[in-house]
Steps between C-alpha positions, in 0.01 A plus 500: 500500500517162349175295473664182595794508731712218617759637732821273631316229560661152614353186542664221692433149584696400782858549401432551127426827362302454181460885449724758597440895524285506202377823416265620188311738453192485239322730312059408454463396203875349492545116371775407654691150447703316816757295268741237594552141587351249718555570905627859398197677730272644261196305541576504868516851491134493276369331791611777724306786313211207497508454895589133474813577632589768781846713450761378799587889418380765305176734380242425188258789433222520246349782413648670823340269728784215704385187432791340618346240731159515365316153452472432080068561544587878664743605182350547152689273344431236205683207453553274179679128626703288223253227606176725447358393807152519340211290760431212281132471592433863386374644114771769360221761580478374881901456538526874378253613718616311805703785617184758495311263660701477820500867529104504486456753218158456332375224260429754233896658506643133522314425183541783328910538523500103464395564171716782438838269609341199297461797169845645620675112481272393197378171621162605511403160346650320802291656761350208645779270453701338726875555538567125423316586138678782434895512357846583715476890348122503504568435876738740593230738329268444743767550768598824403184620422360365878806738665410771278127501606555630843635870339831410697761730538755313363527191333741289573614164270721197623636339205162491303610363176764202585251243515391591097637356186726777329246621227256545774756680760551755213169599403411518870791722602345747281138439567611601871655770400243623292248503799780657739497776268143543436397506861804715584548236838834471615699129500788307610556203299715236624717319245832282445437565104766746398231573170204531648617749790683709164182487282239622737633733783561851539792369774681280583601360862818247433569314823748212651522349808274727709651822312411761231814462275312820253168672408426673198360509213494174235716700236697622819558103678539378170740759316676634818528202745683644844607128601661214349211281642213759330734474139489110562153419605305781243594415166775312320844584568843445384778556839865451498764500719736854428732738660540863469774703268414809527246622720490881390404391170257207576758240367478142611678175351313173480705210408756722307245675319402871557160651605397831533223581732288798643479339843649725766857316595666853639508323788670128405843462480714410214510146513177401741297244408168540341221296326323658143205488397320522148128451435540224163282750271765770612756368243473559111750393188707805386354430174148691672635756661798594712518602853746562776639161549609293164642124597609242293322191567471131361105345480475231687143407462142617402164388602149560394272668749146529284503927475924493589777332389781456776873538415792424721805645458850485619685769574827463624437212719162647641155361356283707452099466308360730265149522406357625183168484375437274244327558185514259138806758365712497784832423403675262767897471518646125511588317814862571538518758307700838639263799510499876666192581757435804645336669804464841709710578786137526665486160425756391728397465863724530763236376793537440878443144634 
């Protein structure tokens, strides 16, 4: 039996559904990432396993027990805001030990595992400070180390990071996950960041408008996207407009120009209309290796990226980008000049919409 189970729940307000027949199941120990844009559900559907929000329909159990419609003080929950919600006229040490404190355990325990989530963050310098004197990452410390002082049973995080300059964001992400891992505590982390939800979680939830579109793994959402909107939204992506040739043999045409792929098209008809899809690091020159599909193409641009250089190509009358990594002795071709790339037949993606 899962430890954390979220089973076809819906949540509606008035005539909008904002999650629909969501179902997950979650494993202790488990970090698990809701992805996807703004007003897609997921922190709505946070706030569910939190008790801020009751289901219109649907079961949560933890641990075995339904806590469907329990009140957020009768689940053992913690909670890490975007806007770390720390009290302003409380010391680090008293914020973190506000939790303990309303559940009357003894002076001697608060102190003692107040010190152990001040070690565990490594702010014990900032003790007795106030919020206001500490930094935007030193804060959201504090915050998680306050919802991880009550032992909860899960910990739960609602876009933690988006309120930190990038350098910060990064070296938090994996402070988090560090700590996640050490205390073996299972999470959901909330994010609209397609590289933080890929760099830190065992799985992935990708949702839109109310719905999972797929759950798996990061190598599996990013490598094997099920829908075009999980190819689009994870990732760069290359998509253009084709039709099938043969569907036996995973033939399509794109703009005159023939792709092989090892999408499953037994069931398309010669002719239909279809839209391909290839990941930009997915192509290669000929001169590097060659693979399954080998198109002629004319370069119609490059840009610098820092770590990767961006070329786009024309094949046919498709554009397409290519990404290499760059490195002092890479040898670029000219603007203009006609070229061969290359690319699996695994490469191609023949998605739903």
């Amino acid at each position: 039996m899962s430890y954390l189970s979220i089973s076809h729940i819906t949540k509606q307000f008035g005539d909008t559904v904002v999650v629909d027949d969501f179902n997950l199941d979650v494993e202790k120990g488990e970090f698990v990432s809701f992805l996807g844009p703004s007003g897609c559900g997921k922190t709505t559907t946070l706030r569910m396993v939190a008790g801020f929000e009751i289901p219109t329909a649907g079961r949560i159990t933890l641990d075995g027990a339904d806590i469907t419609e329990k009140a957020p003080n009768q689940r053992n929950v913690g909670m890490i805001f975007q806007s770390y919600a720390l009290f302003p006229n409380m010391t680090v040490a008293q914020n973190i030990g506000f939790g303990l404190g309303v559940r009357k355990e003894p002076k001697e325990m608060i102190s003692q595992r107040v010190e152990e989530m001040i070690s565990l963050i490594n702010l014990e310098k900032h003790a007795n400070k106030y919020p206001y004197q500490l930094s935007g990452g030193q804060q959201q410390r504090v915050s998680l180390a306050r919802a991880l002082a009550i032992h909860p049973q899960v910990l739960l995080l609602d876009e933690p990071l988006s309120a930190l300059d990038a350098k910060i964001r990064v070296s938090l992400r994996a402070e988090i996950r560090a700590i996640q891992k050490k205390l073996g505590i299972t999470a959901i982390f909330v994010t609209h960041d397609q590289e933080e939800a890929l760099s830190i979680s065992d799985r992935i939830v990708v949702m839109n408008a109310g719905l999972m579109e797929q759950v798996g793994t990061p190598f599996e959402i990013y490598n094997f996207p099920q829908t075009q909107f999980v190819a689009n939204f994870v990732g760069s992506l290359n998509t253009a407009n084709a039709e099938v040739s043969d569907p036996v043999k995973g033939l399509v045409n794109v703009n005159g120009v023939q792709f092989i792929t090892a999408s499953d098209i037994k069931s398309r008809k010669k002719g239909d209309a279809i839209r391909v899809s290839v990941r930009p690091e997915r192509f290669s020159f000929v001169s590097e290796e060659k693979k399954d599909n080998v198109l002629d193409c004319v370069i119609e641009n490059i840009t610098f990226l820092g770590s990767v250089v961006r070329i786009q190509v024309r094949i046919g009358e498709a554009k397409f980008n290519m990404d290499t990594f760059n490195n002092p002795f890479l040898d670029l071709p000219k603007i203009g000049s006609k070229e061969q790339v290359t690319c699996s037949k695994e490469a191609v993606l023949v998605l739903d919409e």
